[in-house]
GUNU-446484 format. One record per residue (C-alpha): residue in three letters; x, y, z; residue number from 1. Coordinates in steps of 0.2 Angstrom, whole numbers, plus 5000, padded with zeros to 4 digits. Each point is the difference from the previous one (the first is absolute). Layout:
N
res,east,north,up,n
ALA,X,Y,Z,NUM
...
END
This chain:
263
res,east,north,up,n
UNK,5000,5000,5000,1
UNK,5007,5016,4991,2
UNK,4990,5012,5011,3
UNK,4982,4997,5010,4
UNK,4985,5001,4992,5
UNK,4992,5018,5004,6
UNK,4982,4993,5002,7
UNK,5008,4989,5015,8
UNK,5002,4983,5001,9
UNK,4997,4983,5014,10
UNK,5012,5004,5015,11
UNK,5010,4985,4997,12
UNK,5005,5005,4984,13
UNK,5006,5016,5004,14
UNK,5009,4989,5014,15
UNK,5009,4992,4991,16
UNK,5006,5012,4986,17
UNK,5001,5014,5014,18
UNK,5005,4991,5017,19
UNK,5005,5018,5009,20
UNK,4998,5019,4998,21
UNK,5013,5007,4995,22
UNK,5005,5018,5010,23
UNK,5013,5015,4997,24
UNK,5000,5011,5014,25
UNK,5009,5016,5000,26
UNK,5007,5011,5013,27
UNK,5013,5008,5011,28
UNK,5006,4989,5014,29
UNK,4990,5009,5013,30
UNK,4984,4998,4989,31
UNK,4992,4986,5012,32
UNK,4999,4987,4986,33
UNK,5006,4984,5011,34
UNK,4986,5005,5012,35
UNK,4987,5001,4984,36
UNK,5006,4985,4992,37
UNK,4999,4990,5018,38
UNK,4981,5007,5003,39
UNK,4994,4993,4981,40
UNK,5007,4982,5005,41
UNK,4995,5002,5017,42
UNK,5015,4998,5008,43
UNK,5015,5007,5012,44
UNK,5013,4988,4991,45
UNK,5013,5009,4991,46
UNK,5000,4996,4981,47
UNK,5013,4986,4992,48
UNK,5008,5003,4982,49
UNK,4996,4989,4986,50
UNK,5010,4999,4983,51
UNK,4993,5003,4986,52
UNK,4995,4982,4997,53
UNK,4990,5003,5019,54
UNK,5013,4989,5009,55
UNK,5001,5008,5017,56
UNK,5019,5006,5004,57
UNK,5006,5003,5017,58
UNK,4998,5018,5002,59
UNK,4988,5011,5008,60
UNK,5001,5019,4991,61
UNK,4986,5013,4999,62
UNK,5006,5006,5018,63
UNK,5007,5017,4999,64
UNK,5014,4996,5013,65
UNK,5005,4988,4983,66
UNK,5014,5006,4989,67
UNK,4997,5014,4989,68
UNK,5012,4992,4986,69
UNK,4995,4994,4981,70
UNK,4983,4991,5001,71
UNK,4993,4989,4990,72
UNK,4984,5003,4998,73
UNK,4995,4983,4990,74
UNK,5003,4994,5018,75
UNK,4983,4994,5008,76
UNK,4993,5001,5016,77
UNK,4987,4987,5008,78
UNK,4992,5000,5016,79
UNK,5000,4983,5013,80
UNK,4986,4989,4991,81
UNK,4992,5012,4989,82
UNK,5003,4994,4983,83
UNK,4989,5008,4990,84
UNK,5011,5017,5000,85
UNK,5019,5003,4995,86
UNK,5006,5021,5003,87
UNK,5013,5010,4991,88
UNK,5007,5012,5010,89
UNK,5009,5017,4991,90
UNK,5009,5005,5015,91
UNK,5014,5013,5001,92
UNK,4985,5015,4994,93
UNK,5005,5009,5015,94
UNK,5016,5005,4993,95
UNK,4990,5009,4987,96
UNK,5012,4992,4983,97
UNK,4991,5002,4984,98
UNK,5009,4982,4997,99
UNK,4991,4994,5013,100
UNK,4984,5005,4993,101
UNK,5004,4996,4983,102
UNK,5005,4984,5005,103
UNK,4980,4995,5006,104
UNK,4993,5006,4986,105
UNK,5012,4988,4990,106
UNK,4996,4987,5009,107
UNK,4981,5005,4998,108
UNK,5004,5002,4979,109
UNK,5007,4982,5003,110
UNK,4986,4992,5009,111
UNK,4988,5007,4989,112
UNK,5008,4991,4983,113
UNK,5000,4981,5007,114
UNK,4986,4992,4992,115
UNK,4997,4988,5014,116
UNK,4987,5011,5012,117
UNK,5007,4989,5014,118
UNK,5018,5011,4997,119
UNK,4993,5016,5001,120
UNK,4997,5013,5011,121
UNK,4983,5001,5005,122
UNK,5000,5015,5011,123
UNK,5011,5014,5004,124
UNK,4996,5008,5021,125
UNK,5011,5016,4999,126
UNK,5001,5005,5017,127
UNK,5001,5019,5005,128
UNK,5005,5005,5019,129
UNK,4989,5013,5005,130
UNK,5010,5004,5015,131
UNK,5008,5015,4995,132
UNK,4996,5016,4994,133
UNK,5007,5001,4983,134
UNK,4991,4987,4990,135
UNK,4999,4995,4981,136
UNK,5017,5007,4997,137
UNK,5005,4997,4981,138
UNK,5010,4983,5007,139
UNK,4983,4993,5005,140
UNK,4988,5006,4984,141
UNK,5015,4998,4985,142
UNK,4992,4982,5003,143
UNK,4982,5006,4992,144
UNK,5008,5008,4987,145
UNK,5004,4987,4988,146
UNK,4988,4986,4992,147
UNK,5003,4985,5008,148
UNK,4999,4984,4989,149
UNK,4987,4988,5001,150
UNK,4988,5013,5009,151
UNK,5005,4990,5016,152
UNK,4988,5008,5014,153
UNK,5009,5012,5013,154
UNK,4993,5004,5018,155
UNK,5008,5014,5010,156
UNK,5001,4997,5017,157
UNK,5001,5015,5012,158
UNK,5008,4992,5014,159
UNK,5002,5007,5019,160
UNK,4986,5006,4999,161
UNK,4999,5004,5017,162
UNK,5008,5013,4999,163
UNK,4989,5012,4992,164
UNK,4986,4993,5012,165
UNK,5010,5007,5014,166
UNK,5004,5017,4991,167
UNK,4982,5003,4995,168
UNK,4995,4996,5020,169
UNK,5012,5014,5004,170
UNK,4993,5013,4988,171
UNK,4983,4995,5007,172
UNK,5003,5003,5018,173
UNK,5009,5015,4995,174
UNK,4983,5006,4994,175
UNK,4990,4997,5015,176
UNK,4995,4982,4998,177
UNK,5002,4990,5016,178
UNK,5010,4985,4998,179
UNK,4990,4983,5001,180
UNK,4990,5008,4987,181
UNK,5017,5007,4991,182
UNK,5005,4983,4999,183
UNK,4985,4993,4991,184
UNK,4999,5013,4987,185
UNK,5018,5001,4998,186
UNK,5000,4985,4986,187
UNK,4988,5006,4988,188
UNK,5008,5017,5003,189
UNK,5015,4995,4995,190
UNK,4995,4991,4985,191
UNK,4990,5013,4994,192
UNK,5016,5011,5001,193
UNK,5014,4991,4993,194
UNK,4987,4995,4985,195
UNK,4999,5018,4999,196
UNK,5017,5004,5000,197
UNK,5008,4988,4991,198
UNK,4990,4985,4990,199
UNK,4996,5009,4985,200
UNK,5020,5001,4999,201
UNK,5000,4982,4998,202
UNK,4987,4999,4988,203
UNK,5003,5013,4989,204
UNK,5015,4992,4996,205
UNK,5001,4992,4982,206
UNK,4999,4983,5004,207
UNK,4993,4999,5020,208
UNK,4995,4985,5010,209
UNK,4982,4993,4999,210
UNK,4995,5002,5017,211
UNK,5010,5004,5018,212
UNK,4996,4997,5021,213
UNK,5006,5007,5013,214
UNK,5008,4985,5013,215
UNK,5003,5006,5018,216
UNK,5000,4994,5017,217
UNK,5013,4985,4992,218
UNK,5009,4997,5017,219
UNK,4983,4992,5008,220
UNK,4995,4981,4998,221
UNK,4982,5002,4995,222
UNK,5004,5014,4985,223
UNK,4995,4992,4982,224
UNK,5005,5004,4983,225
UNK,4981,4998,4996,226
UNK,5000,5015,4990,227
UNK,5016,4996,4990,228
UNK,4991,4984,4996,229
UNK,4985,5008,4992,230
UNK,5010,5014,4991,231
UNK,5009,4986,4990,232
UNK,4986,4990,4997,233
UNK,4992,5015,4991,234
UNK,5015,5004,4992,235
UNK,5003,4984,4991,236
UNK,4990,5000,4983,237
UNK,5005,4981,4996,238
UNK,4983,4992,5009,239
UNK,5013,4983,5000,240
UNK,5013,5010,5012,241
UNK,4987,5007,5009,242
UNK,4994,4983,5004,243
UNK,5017,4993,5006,244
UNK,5003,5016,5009,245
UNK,4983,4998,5011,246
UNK,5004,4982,5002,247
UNK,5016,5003,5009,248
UNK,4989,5009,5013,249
UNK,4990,4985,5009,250
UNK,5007,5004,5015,251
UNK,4988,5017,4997,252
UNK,4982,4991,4999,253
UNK,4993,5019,4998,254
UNK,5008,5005,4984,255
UNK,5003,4984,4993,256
UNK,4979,4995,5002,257
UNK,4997,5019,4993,258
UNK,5010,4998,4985,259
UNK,4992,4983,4997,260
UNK,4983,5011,5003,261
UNK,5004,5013,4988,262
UNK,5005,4990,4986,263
END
């Protein structure tokens, strides 16, 4: 099978051809991706490289305290017993090298050309910290500025979220609000700010992602990527993909049943 059929097919079948999601996710060091990546498998284990042929090797990257040297990024990454996923990583963003960059969207252009849908990249998760208060700088948006091949999918993940929650909590109480009720209003102030400020940056670019969420509160075990989920699930045209992406997400019986709902 060259490529799935777009009208969908039996589970099985896309098993079988397709046995894992392929991921790139991009980002500096300090993005938060290890944290992400543990939360979509449902796990505190730290991720284990695979060669290209998805024999696991006995190294354990993705943590920023790893070294910043040449990476290869055809290097997988797979989590405990979930099999039904493999991660690239693009590390080494946070020295801000236009190689770096260049060297993920090669590999994207790369992906993109192998005829076998199981050796292609299926998803792109460009993660953005929010952290800061100079954002979108030309090192984070050159990305959007080229046609990528293959029109692989790309969410945009603002990160750290947190952050912004607590600045938005103080400009609240600054303005007279009292702070249990601060607190609560803070979130969807802050969302409604920063979407202000800076998403139509993002997506007046030439080529911007199909959809971004915000992912905050990462440090505590009951935090989900629920939204990450659903944002890639509406960004994959390809109703086959869309179908082995849901299926890797039993362990979620609320998105997994609504996807099966919908279609």
């Amino acid at each position: 099978m060259n490529s799935p059929d777009n009208e969908g097919m039996d589970m099985s079948l896309v098993r079988r051809y397709c046995p894992k999601f392929r991921v790139l996710i991009i980002g500096k060091a300090n993005a938060g991706k290890t944290t992400i990546l543990q939360k979509v498998c449902n796990t505190t284990e730290n991720p284990t490289a695979v060669d290209t042929t998805g024999r696991r090797m006995s190294l354990s990257l993705l943590r920023p305290s790893a070294g910043r040297g040449q990476h290869d990024i055809e290097q997988g990454y797979v989590f405990g017993g979930r099999d039904d996923f493999v991660f690239h990583d693009s590390r080494g963003f946070e020295a801000g090298t236009a190689a770096e960059l260049e060297r993920a969207k090669a590999f994207i252009r790369k992906r993109s050309s192998f005829s076998h849908i199981k050796n292609r990249l299926h998803a792109v998760w460009y993660c953005i910290p929010s952290d800061t208060p100079r954002l979108l700088l030309e090192d984070e948006t050159s990305f959007f500025e080229e046609c990528r091949k293959g029109n692989v999918p790309v969410v945009a993940i603002f990160t750290k979220f947190d952050y912004r929650h607590k600045e938005a909590m103080a400009q609240l109480i600054e303005g007279g609000m009292d702070r249990p009720a601060a607190r609560l209003a803070a979130p969807a102030r802050a969302k409604e700010d920063f979407e202000a400020k800076y998403i139509s940056r993002l997506y007046n670019r030439p080529y911007p992602p199909q959809n971004h969420v915000y992912v905050y509160d990462m440090h505590l075990p009951m935090t989900n990527c629920d939204q990450l989920i659903r944002a890639t699930v509406d960004s994959l045209s390809d109703l086959s993909l869309k179908q082995l992406f849901v299926s890797t997400q039993r362990n979620r019986i609320h998105l997994y049943v609504g996807y099966s709902i919908e279609q």
